[in-house]
DOMAR-42453 format. One record per residue (C-alpha): residue number from 1; x, y negated, z. Coordinates in steps of 0.25 Angstrom, whole numbers, plus 5000, padded with zeros to 4 digits. Layout:
N
+------+------+------+------+
| resi |    X |    Y |    Z |
+------+------+------+------+
|  NUM |    X |    Y |    Z |
...
+------+------+------+------+
//
This chain:
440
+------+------+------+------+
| resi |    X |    Y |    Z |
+------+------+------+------+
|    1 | 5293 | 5094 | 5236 |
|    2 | 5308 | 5090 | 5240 |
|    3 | 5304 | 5102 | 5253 |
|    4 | 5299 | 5113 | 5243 |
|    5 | 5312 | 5112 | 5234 |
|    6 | 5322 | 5113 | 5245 |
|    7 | 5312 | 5126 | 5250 |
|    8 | 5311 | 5131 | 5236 |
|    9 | 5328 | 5130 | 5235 |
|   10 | 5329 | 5137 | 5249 |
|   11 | 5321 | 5150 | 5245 |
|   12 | 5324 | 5153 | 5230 |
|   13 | 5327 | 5167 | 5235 |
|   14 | 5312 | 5168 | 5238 |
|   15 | 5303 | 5174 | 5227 |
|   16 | 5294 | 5164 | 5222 |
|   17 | 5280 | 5167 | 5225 |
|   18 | 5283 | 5168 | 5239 |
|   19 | 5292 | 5155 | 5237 |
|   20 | 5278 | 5148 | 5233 |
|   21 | 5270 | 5151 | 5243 |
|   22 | 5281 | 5149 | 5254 |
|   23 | 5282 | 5135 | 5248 |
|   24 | 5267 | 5133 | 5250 |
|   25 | 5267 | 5137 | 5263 |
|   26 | 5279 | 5127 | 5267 |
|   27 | 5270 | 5115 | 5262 |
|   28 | 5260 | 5119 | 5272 |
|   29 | 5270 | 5121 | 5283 |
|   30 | 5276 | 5109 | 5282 |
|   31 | 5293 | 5103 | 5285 |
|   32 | 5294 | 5111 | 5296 |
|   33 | 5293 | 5126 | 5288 |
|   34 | 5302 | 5118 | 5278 |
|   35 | 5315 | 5114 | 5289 |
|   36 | 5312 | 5130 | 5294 |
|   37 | 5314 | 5137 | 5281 |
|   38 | 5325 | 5128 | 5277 |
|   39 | 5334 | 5131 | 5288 |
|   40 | 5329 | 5145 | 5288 |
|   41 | 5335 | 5148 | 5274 |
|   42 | 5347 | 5139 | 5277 |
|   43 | 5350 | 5149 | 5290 |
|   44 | 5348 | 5161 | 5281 |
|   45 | 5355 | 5157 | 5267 |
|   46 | 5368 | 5149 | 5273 |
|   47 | 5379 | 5158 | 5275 |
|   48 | 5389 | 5155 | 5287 |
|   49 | 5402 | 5155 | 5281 |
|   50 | 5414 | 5161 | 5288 |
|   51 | 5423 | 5151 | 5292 |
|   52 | 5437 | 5154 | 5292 |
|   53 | 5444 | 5152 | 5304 |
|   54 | 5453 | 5139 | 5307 |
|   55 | 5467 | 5140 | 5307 |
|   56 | 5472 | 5138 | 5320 |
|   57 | 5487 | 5139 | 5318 |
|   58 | 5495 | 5129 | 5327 |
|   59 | 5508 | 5124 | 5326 |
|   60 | 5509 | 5114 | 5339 |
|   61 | 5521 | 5107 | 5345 |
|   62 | 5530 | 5093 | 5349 |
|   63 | 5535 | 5084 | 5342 |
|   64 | 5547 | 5075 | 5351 |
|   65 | 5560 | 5067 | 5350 |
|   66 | 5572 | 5074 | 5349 |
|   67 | 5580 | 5065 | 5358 |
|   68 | 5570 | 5061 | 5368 |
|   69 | 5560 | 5073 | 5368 |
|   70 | 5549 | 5064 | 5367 |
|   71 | 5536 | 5069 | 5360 |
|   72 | 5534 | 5060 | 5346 |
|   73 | 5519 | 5056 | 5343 |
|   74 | 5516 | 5054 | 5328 |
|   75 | 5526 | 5065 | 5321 |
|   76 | 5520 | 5071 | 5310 |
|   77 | 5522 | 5086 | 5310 |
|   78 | 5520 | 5092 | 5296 |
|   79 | 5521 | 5108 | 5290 |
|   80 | 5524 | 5108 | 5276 |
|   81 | 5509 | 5113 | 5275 |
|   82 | 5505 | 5097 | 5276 |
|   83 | 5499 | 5101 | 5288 |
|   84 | 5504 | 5090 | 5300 |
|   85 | 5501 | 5084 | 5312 |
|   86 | 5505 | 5072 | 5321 |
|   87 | 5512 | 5073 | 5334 |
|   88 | 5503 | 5066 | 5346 |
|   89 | 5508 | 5057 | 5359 |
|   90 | 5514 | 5070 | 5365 |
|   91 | 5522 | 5075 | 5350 |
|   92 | 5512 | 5086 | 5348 |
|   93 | 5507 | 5092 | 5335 |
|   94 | 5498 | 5103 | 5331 |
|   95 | 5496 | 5109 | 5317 |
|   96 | 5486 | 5119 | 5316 |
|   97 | 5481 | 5126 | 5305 |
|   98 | 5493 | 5128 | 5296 |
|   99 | 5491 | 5145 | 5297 |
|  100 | 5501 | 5155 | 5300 |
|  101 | 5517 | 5153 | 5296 |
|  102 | 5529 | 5147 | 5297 |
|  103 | 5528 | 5133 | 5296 |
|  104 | 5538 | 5121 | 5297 |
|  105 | 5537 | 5108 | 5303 |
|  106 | 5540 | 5095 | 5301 |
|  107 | 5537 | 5083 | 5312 |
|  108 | 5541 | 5070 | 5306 |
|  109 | 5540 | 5056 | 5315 |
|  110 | 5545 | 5041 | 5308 |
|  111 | 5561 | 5039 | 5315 |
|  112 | 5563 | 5054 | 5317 |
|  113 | 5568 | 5063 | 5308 |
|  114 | 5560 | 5074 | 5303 |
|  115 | 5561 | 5088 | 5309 |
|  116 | 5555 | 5102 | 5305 |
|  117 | 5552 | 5114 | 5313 |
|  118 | 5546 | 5128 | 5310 |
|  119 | 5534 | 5136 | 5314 |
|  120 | 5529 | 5150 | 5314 |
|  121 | 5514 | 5151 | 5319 |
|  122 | 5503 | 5163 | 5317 |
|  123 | 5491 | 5160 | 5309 |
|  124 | 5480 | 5153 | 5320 |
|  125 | 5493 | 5153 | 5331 |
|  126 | 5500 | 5143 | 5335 |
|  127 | 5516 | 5136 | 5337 |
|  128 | 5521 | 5128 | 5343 |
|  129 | 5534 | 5120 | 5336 |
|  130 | 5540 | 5109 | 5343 |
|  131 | 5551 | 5097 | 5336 |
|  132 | 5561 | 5088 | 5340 |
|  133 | 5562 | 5076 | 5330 |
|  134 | 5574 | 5069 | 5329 |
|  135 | 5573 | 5052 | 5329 |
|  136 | 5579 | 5044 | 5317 |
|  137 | 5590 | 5034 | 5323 |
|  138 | 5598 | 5024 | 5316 |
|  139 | 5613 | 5028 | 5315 |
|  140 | 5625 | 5018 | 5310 |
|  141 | 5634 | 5021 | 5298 |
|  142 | 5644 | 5011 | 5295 |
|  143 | 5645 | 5007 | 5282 |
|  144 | 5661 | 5003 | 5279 |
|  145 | 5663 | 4996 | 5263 |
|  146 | 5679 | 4993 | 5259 |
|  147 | 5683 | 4981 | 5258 |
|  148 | 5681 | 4969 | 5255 |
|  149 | 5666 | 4974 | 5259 |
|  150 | 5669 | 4979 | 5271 |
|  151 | 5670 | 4965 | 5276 |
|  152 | 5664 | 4955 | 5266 |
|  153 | 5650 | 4963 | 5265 |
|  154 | 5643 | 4959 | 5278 |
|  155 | 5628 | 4964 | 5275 |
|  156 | 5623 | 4976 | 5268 |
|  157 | 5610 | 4969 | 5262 |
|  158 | 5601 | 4980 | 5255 |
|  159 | 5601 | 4994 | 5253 |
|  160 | 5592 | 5005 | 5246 |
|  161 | 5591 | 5020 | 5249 |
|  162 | 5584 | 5028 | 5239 |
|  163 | 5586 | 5042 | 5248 |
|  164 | 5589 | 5046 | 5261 |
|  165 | 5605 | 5047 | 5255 |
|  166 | 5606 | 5037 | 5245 |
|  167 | 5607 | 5022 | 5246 |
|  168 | 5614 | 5010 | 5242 |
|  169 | 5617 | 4997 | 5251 |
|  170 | 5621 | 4984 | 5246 |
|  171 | 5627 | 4972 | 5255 |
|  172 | 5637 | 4959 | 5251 |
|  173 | 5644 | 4948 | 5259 |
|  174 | 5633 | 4940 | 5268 |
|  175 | 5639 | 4931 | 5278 |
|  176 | 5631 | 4922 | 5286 |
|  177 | 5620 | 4924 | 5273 |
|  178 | 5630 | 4920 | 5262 |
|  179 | 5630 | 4927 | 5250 |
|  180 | 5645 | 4933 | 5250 |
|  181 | 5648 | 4943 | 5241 |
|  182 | 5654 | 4956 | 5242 |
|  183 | 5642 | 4963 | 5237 |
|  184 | 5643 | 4980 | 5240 |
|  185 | 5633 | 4991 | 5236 |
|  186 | 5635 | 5004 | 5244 |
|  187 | 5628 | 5017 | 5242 |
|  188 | 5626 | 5029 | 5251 |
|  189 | 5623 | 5043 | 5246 |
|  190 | 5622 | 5050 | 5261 |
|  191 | 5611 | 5041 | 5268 |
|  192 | 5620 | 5028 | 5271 |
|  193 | 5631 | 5035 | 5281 |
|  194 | 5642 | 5034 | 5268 |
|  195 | 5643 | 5021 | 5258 |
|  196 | 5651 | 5021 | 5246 |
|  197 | 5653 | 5007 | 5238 |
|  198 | 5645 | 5006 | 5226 |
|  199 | 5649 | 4992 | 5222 |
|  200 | 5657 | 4979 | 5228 |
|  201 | 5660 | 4965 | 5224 |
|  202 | 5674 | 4961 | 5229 |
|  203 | 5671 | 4947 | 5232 |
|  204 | 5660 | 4936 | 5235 |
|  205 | 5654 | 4936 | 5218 |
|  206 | 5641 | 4947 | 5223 |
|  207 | 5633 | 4951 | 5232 |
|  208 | 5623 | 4962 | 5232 |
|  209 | 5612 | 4961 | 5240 |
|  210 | 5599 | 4971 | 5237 |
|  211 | 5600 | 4985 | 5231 |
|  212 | 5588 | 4993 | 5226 |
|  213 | 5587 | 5008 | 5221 |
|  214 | 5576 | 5015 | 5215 |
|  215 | 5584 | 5029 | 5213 |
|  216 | 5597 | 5032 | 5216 |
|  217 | 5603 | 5029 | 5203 |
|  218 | 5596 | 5016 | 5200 |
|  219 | 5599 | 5004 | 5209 |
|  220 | 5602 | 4989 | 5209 |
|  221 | 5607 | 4976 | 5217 |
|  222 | 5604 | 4962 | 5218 |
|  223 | 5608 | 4949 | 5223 |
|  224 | 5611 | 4936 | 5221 |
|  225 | 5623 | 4941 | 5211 |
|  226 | 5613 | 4949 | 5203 |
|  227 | 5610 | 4964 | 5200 |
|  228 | 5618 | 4977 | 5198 |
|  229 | 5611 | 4989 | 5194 |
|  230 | 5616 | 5005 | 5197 |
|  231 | 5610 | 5016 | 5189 |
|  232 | 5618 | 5027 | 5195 |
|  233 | 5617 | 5026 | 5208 |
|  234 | 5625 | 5016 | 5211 |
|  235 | 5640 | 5021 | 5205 |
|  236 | 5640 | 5009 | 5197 |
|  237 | 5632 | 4995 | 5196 |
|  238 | 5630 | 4985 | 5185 |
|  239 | 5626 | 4970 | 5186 |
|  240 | 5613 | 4968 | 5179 |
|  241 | 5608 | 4954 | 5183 |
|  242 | 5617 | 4944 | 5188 |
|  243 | 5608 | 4934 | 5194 |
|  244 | 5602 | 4932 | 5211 |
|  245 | 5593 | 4946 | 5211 |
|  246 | 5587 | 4942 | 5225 |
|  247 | 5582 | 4956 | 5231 |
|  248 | 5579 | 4966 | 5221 |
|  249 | 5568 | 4978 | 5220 |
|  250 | 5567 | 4989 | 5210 |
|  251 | 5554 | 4997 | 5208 |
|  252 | 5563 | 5010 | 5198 |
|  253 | 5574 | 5007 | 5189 |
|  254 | 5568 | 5000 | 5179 |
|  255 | 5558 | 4988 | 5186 |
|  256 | 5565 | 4978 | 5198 |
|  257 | 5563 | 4965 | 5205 |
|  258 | 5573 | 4955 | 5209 |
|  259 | 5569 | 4940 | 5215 |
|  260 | 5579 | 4931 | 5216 |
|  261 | 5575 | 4918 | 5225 |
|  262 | 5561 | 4920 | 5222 |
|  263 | 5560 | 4925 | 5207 |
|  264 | 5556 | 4940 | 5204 |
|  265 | 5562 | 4946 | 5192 |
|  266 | 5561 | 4959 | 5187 |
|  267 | 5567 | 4970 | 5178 |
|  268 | 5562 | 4983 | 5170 |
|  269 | 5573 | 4989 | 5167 |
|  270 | 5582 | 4989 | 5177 |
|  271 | 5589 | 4976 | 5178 |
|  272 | 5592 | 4975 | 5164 |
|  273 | 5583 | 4962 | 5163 |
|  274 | 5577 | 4954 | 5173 |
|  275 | 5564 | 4945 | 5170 |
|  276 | 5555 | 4934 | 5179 |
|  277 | 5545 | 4938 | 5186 |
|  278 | 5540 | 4930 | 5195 |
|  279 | 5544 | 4918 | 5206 |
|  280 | 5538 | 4919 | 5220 |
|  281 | 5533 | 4908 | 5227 |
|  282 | 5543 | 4905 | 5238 |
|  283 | 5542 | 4894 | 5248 |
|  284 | 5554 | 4888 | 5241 |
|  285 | 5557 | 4877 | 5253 |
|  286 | 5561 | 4889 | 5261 |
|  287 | 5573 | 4892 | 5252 |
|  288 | 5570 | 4906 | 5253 |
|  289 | 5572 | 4918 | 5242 |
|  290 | 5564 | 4931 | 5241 |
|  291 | 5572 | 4941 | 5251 |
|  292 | 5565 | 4954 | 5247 |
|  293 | 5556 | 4959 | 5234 |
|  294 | 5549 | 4974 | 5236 |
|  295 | 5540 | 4978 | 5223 |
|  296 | 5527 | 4988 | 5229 |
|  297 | 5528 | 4990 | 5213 |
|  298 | 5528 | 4983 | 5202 |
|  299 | 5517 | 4972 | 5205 |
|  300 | 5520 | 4971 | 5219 |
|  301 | 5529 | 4966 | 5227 |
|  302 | 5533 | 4959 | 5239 |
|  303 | 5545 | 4948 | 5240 |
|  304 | 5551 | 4941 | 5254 |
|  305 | 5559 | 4930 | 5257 |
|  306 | 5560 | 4927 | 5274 |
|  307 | 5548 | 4919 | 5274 |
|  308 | 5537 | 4924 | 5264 |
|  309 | 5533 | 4936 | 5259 |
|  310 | 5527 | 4936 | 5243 |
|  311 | 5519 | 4948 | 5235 |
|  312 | 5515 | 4949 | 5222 |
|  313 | 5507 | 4960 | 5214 |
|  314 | 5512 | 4957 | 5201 |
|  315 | 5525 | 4960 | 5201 |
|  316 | 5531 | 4948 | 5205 |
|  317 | 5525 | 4939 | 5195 |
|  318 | 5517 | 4931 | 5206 |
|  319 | 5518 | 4930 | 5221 |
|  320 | 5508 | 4928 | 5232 |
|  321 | 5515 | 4924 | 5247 |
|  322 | 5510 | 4936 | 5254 |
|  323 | 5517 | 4931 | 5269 |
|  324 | 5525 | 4919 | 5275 |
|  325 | 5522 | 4920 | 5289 |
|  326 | 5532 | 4930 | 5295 |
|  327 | 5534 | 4931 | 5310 |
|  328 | 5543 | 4923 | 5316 |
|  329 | 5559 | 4926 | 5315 |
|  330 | 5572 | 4920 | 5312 |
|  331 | 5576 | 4918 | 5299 |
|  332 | 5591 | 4917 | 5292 |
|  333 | 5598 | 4917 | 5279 |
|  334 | 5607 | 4927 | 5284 |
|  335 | 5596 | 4936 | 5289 |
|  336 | 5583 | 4933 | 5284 |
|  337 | 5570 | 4942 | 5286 |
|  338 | 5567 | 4948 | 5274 |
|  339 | 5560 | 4961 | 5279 |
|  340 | 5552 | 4966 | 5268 |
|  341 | 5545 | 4980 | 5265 |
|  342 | 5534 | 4984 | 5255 |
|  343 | 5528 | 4999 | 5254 |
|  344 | 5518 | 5004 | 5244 |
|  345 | 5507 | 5002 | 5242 |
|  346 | 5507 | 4989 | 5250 |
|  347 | 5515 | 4989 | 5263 |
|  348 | 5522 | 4976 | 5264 |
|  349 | 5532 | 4972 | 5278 |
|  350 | 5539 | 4961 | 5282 |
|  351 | 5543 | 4956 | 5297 |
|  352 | 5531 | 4956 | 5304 |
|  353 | 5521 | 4959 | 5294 |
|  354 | 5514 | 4971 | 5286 |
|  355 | 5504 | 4974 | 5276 |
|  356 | 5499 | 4985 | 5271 |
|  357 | 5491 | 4980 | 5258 |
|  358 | 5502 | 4972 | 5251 |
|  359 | 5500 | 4960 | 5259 |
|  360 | 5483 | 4959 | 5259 |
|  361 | 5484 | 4960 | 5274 |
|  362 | 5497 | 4955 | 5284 |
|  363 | 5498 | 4964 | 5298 |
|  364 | 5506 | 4954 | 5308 |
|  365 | 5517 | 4965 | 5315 |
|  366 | 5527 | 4963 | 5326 |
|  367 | 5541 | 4968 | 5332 |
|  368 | 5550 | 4964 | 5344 |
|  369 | 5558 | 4961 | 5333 |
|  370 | 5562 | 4947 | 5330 |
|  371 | 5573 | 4943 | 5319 |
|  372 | 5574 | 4943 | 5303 |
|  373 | 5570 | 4955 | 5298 |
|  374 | 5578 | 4960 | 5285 |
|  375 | 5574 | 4972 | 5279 |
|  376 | 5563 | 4982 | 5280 |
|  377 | 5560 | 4997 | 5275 |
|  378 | 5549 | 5005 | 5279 |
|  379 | 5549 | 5020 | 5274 |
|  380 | 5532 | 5020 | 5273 |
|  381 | 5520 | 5013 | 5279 |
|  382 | 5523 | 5014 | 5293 |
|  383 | 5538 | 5017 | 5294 |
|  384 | 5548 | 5004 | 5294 |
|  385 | 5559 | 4995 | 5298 |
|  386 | 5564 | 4980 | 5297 |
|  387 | 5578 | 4978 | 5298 |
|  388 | 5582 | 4963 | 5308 |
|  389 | 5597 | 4957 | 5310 |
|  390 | 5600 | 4965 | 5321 |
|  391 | 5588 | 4976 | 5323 |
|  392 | 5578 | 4984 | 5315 |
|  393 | 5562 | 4984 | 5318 |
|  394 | 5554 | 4998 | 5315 |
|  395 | 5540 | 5004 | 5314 |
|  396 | 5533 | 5015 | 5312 |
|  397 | 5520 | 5009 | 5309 |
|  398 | 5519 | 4998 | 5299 |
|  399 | 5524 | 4989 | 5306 |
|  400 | 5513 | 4988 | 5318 |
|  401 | 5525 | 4991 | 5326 |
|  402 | 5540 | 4990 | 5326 |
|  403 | 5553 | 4995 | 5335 |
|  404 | 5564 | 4986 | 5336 |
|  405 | 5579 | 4992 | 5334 |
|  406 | 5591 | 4984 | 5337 |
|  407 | 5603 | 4983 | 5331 |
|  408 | 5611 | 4973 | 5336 |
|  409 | 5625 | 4974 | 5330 |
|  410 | 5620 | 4976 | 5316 |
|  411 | 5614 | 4965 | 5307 |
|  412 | 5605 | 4975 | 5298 |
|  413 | 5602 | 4970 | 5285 |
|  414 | 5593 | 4982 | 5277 |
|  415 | 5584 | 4992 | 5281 |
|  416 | 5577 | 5004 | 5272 |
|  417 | 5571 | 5018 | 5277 |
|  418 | 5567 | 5027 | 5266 |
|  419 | 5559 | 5035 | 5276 |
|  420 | 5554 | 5036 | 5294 |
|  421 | 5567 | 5040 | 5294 |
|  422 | 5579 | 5037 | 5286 |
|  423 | 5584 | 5023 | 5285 |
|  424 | 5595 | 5013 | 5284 |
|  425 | 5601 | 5000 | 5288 |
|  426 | 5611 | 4991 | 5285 |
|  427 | 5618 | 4984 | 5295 |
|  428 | 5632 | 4975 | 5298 |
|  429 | 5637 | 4978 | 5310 |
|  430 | 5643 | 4968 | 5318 |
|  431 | 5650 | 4958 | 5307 |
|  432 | 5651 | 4966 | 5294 |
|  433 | 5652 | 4981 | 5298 |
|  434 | 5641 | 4988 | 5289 |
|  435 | 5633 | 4998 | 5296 |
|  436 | 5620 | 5006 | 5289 |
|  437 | 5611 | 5011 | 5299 |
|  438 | 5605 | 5025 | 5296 |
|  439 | 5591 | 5029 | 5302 |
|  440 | 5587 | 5043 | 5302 |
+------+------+------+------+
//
């Protein structure tokens, strides 16, 4: 029955009388006549379509260093089409298929600084366009206060870039880890190579110690004399909280976190009013406080003191002890490891670990680095950087592995990068000079 309907189907353009008696002589004749006829009609009613022909237009070419001449593997050559290729072990790249025009390139490589080129090709022709990229370096801006500053503040401690221009810095009296006074907040509106004073305490009464911005009007700073607020980029402050803020993290104007010793407090609206949260559950015989705070959002969040890391998922409210085992380096009041840094949706480092599930799963990872690790940034998944007393570590891949840079006049305190290559760090230069180093 099932090999009568699909015959019946294959010839409905036959009449129906001689439909009939073809279908009786099929039963007589058995599978083979069937798998005959069958492939018979499909010959005869399939038509073969006319492909249209590929596109074989080319643009080809190098990719290389434009201080060594080297060839760069892994650069990502775009058109604004979305068409892209990667550069392989000997720089090349080849795009094909964009069709016939003018066309303009971009090659893009983590630590070099973008460049663009244009080509004209003929429709299934090809060109050939070559690029020179030129790498990021770190450079040295001094960064001079007026007195007293220029001499009491001996550590810029935090700073916060919302753009490529702008971005405030804040720093206070710290000498041998000795809370001193002096507190400053600087703001730079041309990438960090000028500072202008935003606010100084003359004396020893405050110090200013984290800074967070969610824009470039609303910001606020914490420390152990409290919290100012700014709603106008910085052109005046005003002291809304006058108790020990331990470090500080804002989600938008509106909802923040502060932990003073190991309690989490929280505002939604600003600052105006602070409320309990929760405690975290410290090894209090290790006379530690929580160093940094990052909220993924509003339920989780990630807080470090030198020897354990916590998470919790609820906001703050409770607290699991995610890591205490950290790999071996030396530890000081004066320079503690703090290193923290949190991506979404759950990308979690600190010295010498990484998850990439919010802390289900730890990867060990290692450097040739070895010494407290203060800060970290990293500018997506795979790009970062820890900042040490006296050099920096980098990688370019999560983490798996890291470069080494020395810096041994400076004693750098805070990293960030807004992007593979744009980035900052504060430093003292031998004693209580103040140096920023800009990466791009």
């Amino acid at each position: 029955m099932k090999s009568k309907k699909i015959l019946h189907f294959k010839l409905a353009c036959i009449e129906v009388h001689n439909l009939k008696a073809f279908v009786r002589s099929f039963n007589s004749c058995g599978p083979g006549l069937f798998m005959f006829v069958v492939l018979l009609f499909t010959g005869c009613s399939c038509k073969n379509p006319t492909q249209p022909p590929a596109d074989k237009t080319l643009i080809k070419g190098t990719i290389t260093d434009s201080l060594t001449g080297q060839p760069l593997a892994g650069t990502v050559v775009s058109l604004s089409t979305g068409l892209s290729a990667t550069t392989d072990n000997n720089g090349n790249y080849r795009l094909i298929g964009m069709g016939g025009g003018a066309f303009n390139l971009v090659a893009d490589k983590p630590d070099y600084r973008l460049n663009n080129g244009k080509a004209n090709v003929v429709a299934n022709d090809s060109a050939t366009l070559d690029l020179k990229i030129y790498p990021c370096q770190w450079e040295t801006v001094a960064v001079p206060l007026p007195a007293p500053w220029d001499i009491s503040v001996t550590h810029i401690k935090d700073m916060c870039f919302v753009n490529e221009l702008e971005g405030w810095a804040v720093g206070y009296s710290d000498f041998m880890g000795m809370n001193g006074g002096f507190g400053i907040i600087i703001h730079t509106s041309d990438g960090g190579y000028t500072w202008q004073m935003q606010y100084g305490c003359p004396n020893i009464n405050e110090s200013i110690t984290y800074i967070d911005f969610v824009d470039n009007q609303y910001g606020w700073t914490g420390g152990i004399d409290g919290i100012m607020r700014t709603t106008d980029g910085g052109n005046s402050w005003i002291s809304i909280y006058t108790y020990d803020t331990g470090p500080i993290d804002f989600i938008d104007r509106n909802i923040g976190f502060l932990v003073p010793v190991r309690y989490v407090y929280k505002t939604i609206n600003g600052g105006d009013a602070i409320t309990y949260v929760g405690g975290i559950p410290m090894d209090t015989s290790l006379d530690e406080s929580v160093r940094k705070i990052k909220y993924l959002n509003l339920n989780t969040c990630w807080a470090r003191t030198t020897r354990e890391l916590f998470k919790s998922v609820d906001g703050g409210i409770s607290w699991i002890l995610a890591l205490n085992a950290f790999p071996p380096i030396f530890y000081n009041l004066d320079w503690p490891t703090v290193a923290l840094e949190c991506l979404y949706p759950g990308y979690v480092w600190v010295e010498g670990k990484f998850s990439r599930d919010n802390g289900a799963t730890w990867v060990t990872q290692t450097s040739d680095a070895y010494g407290a690790l203060s800060d970290a940034s990293f500018a997506d998944p795979a790009y970062g950087w820890m900042s040490g007393f006296t050099f920096m570590i980098h990688t370019v891949d999560s983490g798996k592995t890291w470069v080494k840079l020395d810096f041994p006049d400076y004693q750098i305190t805070t990293v960030q990068f807004l992007s593979p290559r744009m980035g900052w760090a504060f430093a003292s230069y031998s004693g209580t000079s103040k140096k920023i180093l800009i990466y791009k």
